[in-house]
C-alpha distance (Angstrom), angle and dihedral (degrees) to the residues before:
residue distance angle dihedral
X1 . . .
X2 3.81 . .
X3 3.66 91.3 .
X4 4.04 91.5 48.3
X5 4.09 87.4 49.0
X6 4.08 85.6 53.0
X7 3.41 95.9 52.0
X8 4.09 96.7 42.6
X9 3.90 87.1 48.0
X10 4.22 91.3 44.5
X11 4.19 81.5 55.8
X12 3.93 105.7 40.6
X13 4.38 88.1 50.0
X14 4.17 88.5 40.6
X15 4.09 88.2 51.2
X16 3.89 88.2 38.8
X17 3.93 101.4 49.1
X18 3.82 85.6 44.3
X19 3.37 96.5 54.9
X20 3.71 104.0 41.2
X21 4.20 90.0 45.2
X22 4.23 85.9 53.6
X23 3.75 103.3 28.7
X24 4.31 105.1 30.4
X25 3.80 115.8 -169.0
X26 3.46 91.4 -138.8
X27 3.76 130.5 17.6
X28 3.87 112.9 -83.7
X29 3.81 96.6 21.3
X30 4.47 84.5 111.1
X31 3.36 94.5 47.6
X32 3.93 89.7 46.9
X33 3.77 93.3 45.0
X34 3.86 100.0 51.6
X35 3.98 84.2 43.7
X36 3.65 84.1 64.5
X37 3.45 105.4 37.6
X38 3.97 85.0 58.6
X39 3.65 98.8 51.4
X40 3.63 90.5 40.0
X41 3.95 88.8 50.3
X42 4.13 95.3 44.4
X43 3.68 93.4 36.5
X44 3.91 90.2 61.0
X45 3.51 96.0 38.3
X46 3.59 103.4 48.1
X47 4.43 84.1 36.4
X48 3.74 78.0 62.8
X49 3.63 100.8 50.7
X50 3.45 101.2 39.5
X51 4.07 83.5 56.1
X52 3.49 88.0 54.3
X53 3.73 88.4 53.9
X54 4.09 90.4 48.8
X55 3.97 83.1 54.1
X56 3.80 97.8 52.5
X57 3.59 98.0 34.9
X58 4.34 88.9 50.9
X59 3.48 97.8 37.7
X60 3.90 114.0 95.9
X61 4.37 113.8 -125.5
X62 3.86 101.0 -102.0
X63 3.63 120.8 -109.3
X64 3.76 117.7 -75.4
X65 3.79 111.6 -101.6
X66 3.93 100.4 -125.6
X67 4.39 78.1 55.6
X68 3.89 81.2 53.5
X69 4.13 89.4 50.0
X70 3.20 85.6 50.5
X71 3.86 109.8 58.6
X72 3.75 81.6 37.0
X73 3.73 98.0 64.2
X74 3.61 96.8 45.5
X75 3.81 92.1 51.6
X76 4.06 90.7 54.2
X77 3.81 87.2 46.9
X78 3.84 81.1 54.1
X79 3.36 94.4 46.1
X80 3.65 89.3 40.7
X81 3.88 91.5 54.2
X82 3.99 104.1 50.4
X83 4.39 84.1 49.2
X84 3.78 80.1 62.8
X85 3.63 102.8 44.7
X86 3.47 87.8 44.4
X87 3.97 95.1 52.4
X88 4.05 84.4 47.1
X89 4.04 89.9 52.5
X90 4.24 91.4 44.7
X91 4.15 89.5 41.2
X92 4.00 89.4 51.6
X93 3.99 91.5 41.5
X94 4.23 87.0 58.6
X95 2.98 95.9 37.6
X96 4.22 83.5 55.0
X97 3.48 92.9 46.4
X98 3.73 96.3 40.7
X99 4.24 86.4 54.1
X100 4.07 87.9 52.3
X101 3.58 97.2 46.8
X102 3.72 89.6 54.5
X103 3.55 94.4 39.7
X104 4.10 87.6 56.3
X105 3.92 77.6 42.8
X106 3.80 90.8 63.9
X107 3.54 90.4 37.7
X108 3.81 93.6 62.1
X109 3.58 96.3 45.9
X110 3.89 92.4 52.5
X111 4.00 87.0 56.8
């Protein structure tokens, strides 16, 4: 429905603006209409640019790449690191368990 309304709108202002720009009800009204159109039309196009230009001219130059290397070599070695320590920490844990079990092992046998 929405996109039905658009489109019956888009006509009715198309028929309208072409009417009043070739047949004016009063003497002047073309000459006023196109006047607006055009400022309407270079106002938002050049509003657009020149807010293009505010966003270039604010934005800061993004980092250079080898900068972007960088940070993301020393967060894999990071990453890289805790895997190890945590390997070390699980190896040391069997290794725990593994003496315990035997121990109980021994135990058992002794009985």
């Amino acid at each position: 429905m929405v996109g039905l309304a658009l489109i019956l709108v888009s006509a009715i202002v198309i028929v309208v603006y072409i009417w009043l720009v070739w047949f004016p009800l009063w003497n002047g009204l073309d000459i006023l209409l196109l006047k607006l159109t055009g400022t309407v039309a270079v106002a938002g196009v050049f509003g657009i640019l020149g807010w293009i230009g505010y966003t270039l001219a604010t934005t800061p130059p993004p980092k250079p790449i080898e900068e972007i290397e960088k940070e993301l070599e020393e967060e894999l070695k990071k990453l890289e690191k805790e895997v190890k320590e945590e390997e070390k920490k699980e190896k040391s844990e069997e290794k725990k368990e593994s003496g315990e079990e035997s121990g109980k092992e021994h135990n058992s046998t002794k009985e």
